[in-house]
Residue frames as a rotation matrix with the C-alpha (Angstrom) as fourth column:
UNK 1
0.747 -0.657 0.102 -31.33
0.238 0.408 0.881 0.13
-0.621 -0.634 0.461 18.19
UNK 2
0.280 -0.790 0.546 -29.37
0.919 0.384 0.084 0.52
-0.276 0.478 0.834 15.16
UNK 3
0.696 0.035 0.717 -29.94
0.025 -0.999 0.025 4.64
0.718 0.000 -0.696 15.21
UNK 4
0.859 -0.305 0.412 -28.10
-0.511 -0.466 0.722 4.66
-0.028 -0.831 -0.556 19.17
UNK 5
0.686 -0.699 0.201 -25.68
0.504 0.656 0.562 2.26
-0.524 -0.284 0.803 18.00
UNK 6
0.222 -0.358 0.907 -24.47
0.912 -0.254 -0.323 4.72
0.346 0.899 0.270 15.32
UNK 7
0.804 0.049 0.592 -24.86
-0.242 -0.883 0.402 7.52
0.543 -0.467 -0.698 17.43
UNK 8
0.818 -0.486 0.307 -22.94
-0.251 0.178 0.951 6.04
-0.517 -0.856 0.023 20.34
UNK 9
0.312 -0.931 0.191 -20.05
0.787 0.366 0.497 4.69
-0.533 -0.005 0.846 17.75
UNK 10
0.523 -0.146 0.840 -19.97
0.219 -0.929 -0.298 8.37
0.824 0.340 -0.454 16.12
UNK 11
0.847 0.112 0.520 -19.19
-0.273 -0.747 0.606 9.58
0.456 -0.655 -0.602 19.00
UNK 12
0.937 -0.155 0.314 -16.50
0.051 0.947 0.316 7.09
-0.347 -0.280 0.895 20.00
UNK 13
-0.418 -0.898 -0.135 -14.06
-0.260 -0.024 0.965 7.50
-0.871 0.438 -0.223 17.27
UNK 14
0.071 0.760 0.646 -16.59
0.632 0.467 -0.618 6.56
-0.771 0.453 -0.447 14.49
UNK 15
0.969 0.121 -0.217 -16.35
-0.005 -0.865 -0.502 9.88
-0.248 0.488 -0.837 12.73
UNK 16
0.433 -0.761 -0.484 -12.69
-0.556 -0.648 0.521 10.66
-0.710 0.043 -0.703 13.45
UNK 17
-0.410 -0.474 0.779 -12.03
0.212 0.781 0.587 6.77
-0.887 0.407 -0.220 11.87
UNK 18
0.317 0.372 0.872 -14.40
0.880 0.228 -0.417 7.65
-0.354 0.900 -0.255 8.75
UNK 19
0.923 -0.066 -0.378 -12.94
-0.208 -0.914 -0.348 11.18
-0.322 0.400 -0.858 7.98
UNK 20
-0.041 -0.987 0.155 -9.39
-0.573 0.150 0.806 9.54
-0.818 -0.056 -0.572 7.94
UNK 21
-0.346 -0.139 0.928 -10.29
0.672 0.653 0.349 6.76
-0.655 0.744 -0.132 5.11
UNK 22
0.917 0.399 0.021 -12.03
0.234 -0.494 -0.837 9.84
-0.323 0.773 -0.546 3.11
UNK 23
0.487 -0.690 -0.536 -8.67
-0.784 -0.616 0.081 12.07
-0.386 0.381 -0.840 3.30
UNK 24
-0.501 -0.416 0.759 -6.99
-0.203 0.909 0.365 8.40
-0.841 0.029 -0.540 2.53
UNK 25
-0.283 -0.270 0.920 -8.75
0.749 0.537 0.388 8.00
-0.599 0.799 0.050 -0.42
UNK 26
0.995 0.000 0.097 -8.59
0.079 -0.581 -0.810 11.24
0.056 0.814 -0.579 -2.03
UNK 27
0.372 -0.928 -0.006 -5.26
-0.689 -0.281 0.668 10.72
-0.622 -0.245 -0.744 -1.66
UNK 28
-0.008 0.093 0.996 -5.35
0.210 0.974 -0.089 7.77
-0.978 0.209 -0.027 -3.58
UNK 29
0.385 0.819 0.426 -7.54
0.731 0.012 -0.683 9.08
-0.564 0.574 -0.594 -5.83
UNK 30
0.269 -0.328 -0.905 -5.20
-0.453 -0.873 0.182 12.09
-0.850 0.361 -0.384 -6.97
UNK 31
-0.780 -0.547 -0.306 -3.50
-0.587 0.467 0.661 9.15
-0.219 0.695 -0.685 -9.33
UNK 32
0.104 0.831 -0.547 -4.94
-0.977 0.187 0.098 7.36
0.184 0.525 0.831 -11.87
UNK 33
-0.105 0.215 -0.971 -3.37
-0.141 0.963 0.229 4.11
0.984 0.161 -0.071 -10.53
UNK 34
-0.776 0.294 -0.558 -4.79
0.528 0.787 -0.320 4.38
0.345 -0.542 -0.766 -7.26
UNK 35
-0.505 0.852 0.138 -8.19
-0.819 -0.523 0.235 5.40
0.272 0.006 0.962 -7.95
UNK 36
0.095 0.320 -0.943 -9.22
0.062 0.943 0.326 1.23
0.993 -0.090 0.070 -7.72
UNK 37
-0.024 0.132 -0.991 -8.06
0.959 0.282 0.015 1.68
0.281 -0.950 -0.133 -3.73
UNK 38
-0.965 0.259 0.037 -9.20
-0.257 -0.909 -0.329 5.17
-0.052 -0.327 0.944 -3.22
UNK 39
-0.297 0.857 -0.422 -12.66
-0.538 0.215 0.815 3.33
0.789 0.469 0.397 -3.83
UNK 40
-0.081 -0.415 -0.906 -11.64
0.578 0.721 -0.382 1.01
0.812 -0.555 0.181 -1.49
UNK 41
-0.856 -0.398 -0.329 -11.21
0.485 -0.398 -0.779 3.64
0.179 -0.827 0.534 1.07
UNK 42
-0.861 0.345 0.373 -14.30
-0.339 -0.937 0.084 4.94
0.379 -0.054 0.924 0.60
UNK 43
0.264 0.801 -0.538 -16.24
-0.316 0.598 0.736 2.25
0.911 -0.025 0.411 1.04
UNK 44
-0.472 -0.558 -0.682 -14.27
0.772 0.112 -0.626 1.64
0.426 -0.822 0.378 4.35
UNK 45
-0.956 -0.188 0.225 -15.30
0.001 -0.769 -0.639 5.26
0.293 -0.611 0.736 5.43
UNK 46
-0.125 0.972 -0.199 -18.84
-0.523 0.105 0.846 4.90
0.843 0.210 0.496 4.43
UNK 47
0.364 0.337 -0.868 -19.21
0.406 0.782 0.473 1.27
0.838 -0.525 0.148 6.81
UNK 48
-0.585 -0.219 -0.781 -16.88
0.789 0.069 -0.611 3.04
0.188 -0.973 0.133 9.35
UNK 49
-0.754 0.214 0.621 -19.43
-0.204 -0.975 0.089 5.87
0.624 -0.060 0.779 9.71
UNK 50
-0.038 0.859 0.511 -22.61
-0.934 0.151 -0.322 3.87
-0.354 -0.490 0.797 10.62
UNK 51
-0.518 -0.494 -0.699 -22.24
-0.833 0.477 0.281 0.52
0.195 0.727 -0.658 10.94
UNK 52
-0.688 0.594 0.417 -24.76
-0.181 0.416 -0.891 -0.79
-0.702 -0.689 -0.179 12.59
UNK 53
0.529 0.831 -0.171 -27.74
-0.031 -0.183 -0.983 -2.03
-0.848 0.525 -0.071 10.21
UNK 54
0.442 -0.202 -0.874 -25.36
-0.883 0.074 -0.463 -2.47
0.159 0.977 -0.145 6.91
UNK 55
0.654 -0.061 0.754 -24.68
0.152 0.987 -0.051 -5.61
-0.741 0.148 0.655 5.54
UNK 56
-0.074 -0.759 -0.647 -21.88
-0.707 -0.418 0.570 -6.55
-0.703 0.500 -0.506 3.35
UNK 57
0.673 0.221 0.706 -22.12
-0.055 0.967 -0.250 -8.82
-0.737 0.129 0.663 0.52
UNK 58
-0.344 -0.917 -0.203 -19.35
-0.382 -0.061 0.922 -10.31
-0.858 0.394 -0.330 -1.50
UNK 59
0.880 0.070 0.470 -19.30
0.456 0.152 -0.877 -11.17
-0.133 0.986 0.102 -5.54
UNK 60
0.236 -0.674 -0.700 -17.23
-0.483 -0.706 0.518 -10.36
-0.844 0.216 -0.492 -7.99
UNK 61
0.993 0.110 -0.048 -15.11
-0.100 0.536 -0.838 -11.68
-0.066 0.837 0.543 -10.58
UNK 62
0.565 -0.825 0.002 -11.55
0.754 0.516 -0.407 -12.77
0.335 0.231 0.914 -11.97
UNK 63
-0.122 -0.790 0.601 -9.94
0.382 -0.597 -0.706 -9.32
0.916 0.143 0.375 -11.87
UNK 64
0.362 0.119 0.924 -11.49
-0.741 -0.565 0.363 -8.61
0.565 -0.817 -0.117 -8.15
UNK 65
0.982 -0.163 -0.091 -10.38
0.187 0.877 0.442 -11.94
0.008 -0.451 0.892 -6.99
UNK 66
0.310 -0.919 0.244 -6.54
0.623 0.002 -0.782 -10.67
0.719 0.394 0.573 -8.44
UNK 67
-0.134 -0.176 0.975 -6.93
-0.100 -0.977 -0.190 -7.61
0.986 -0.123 0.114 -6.77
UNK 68
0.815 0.444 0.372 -7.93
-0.421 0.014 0.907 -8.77
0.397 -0.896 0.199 -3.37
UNK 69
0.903 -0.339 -0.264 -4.71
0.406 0.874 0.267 -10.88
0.140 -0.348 0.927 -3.60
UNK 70
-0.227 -0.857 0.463 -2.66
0.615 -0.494 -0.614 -8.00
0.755 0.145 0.639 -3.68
UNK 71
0.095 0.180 0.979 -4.52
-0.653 -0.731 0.198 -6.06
0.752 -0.658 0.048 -1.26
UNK 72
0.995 -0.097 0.029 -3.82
0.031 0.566 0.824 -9.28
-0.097 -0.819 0.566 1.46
UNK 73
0.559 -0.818 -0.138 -0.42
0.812 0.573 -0.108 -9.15
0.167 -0.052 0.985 0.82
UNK 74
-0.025 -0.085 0.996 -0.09
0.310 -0.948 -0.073 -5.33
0.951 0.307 0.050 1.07
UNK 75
-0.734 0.025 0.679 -1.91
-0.563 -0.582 -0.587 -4.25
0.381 -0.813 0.441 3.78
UNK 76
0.114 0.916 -0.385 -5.29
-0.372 0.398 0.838 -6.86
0.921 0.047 0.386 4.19
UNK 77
-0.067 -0.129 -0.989 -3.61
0.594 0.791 -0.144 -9.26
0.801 -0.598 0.024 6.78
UNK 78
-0.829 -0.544 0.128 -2.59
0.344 -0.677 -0.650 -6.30
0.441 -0.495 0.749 9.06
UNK 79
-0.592 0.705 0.391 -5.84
-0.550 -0.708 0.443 -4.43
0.589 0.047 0.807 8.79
UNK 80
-0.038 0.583 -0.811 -7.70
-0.236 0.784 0.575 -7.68
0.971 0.214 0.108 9.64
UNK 81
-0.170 -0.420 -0.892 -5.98
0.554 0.707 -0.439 -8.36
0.815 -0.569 0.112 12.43
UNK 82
-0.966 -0.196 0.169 -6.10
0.069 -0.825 -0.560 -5.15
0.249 -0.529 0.811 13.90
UNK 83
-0.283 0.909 0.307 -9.65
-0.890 -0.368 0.269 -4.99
0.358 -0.197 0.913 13.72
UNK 84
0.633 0.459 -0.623 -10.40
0.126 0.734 0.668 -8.45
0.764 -0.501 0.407 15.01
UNK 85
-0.583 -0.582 -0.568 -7.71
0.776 -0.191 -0.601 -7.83
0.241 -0.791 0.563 18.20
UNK 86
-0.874 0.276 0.399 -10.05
-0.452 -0.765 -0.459 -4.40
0.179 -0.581 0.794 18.71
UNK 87
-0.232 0.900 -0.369 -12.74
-0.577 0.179 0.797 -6.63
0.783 0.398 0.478 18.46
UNK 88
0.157 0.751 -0.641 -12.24
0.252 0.597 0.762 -9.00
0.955 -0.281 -0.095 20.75
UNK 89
-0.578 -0.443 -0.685 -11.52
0.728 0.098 -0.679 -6.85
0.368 -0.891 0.266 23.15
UNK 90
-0.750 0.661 0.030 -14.37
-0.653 -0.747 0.124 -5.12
0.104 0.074 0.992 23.24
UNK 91
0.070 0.702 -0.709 -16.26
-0.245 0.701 0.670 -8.42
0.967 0.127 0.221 23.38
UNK 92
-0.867 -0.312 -0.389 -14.72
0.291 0.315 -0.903 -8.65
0.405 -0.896 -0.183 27.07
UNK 93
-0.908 0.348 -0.234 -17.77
0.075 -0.413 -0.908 -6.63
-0.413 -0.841 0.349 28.47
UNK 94
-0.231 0.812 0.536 -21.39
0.920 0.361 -0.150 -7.34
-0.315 0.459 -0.831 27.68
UNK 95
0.491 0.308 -0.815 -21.91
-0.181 -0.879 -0.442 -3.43
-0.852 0.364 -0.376 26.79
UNK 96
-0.121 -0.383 -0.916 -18.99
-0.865 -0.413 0.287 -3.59
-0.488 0.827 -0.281 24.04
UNK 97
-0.160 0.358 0.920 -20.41
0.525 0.820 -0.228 -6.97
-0.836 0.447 -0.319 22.69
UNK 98
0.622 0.592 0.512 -22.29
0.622 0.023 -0.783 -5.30
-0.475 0.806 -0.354 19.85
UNK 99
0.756 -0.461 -0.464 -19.29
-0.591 -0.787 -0.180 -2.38
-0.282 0.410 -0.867 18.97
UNK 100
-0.397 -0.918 0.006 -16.76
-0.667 0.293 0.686 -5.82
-0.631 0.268 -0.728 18.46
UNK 101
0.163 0.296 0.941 -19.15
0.768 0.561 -0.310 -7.68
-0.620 0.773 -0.136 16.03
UNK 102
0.930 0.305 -0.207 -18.87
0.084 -0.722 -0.687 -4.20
-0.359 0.621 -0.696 13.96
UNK 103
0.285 -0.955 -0.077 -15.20
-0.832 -0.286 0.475 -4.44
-0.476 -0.071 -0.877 14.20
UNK 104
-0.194 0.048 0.980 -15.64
0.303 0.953 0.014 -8.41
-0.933 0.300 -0.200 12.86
UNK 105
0.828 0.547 -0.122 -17.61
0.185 -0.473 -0.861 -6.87
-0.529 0.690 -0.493 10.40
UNK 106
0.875 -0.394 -0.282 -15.07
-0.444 -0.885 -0.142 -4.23
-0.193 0.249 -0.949 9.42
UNK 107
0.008 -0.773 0.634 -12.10
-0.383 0.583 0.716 -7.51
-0.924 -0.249 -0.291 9.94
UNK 108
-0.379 -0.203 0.903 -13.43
0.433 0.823 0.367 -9.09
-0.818 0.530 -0.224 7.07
UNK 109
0.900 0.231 -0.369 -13.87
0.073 -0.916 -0.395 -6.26
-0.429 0.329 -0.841 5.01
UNK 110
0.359 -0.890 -0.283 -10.38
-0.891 -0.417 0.181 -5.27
-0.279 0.187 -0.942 5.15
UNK 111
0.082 -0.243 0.967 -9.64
0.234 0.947 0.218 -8.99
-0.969 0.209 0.134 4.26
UNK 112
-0.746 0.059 0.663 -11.53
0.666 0.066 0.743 -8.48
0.000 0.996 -0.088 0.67
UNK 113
0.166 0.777 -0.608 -12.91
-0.026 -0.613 -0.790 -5.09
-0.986 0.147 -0.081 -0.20
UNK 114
-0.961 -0.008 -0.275 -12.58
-0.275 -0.039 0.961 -5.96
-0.019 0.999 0.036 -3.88
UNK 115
-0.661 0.655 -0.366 -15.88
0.319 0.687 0.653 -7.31
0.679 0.315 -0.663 -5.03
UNK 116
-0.537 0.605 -0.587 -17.73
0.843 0.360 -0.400 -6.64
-0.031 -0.710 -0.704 -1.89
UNK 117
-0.484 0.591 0.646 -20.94
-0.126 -0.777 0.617 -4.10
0.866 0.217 0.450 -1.79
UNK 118
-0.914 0.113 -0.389 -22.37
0.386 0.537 -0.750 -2.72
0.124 -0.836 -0.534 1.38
UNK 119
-0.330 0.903 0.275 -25.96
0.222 -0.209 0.953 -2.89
0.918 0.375 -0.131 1.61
């Protein structure tokens, strides 16, 4: 299940949404102060490739806690929202049930991707 769910959200916009956070963080990445959210983006592109089957867990520490609080006040709240609004509308129809938990997923992600590691 978690092979056709990747397939089916490739195909979707899955790809076009993970090539955009790559070119997004090598952009980042050209500077040395945003290489910390070029990382950030990559790990975004990575979950928005195949998300089905990955798990995110959160940890961290003092200076990822700092840093998440700038990334909510930046751009976190926005991101969040967006993806939970694409979510639940995609929950409207028992097919797109399982493509708006990925978007939940992806909601609280963009909340705090300091600290977090997806397994």
């Amino acid at each position: 299940m978690k092979f056709l769910g990747n397939v089916l959200w490739i195909i979707c916009g899955g790809l076009a949404e993970a090539l955009g956070w790559f070119v997004y963080g090598l952009l980042f990445c050209v500077t040395i102060v945003g290489i910390p959210i070029g990382r950030q983006c990559f790990k975004f592109a990575s979950l928005s490739l195949a998300p089905f089957g990955k798990e995110i867990r959160y940890g961290g520490h003092t200076a990822s806690f700092i840093a998440n609080v700038i990334w909510i006040l930046v751009c976190g709240i926005e991101m969040a929202f967006l993806n939970a609004v694409l979510g639940l509308l995609l929950c409207i129809t028992i097919i797109g049930i399982p493509f708006g938990k990925q978007y939940f997923k992806l909601a609280k992600l963009s909340l705090m991707p300091f600290g977090a590691e997806i397994v």
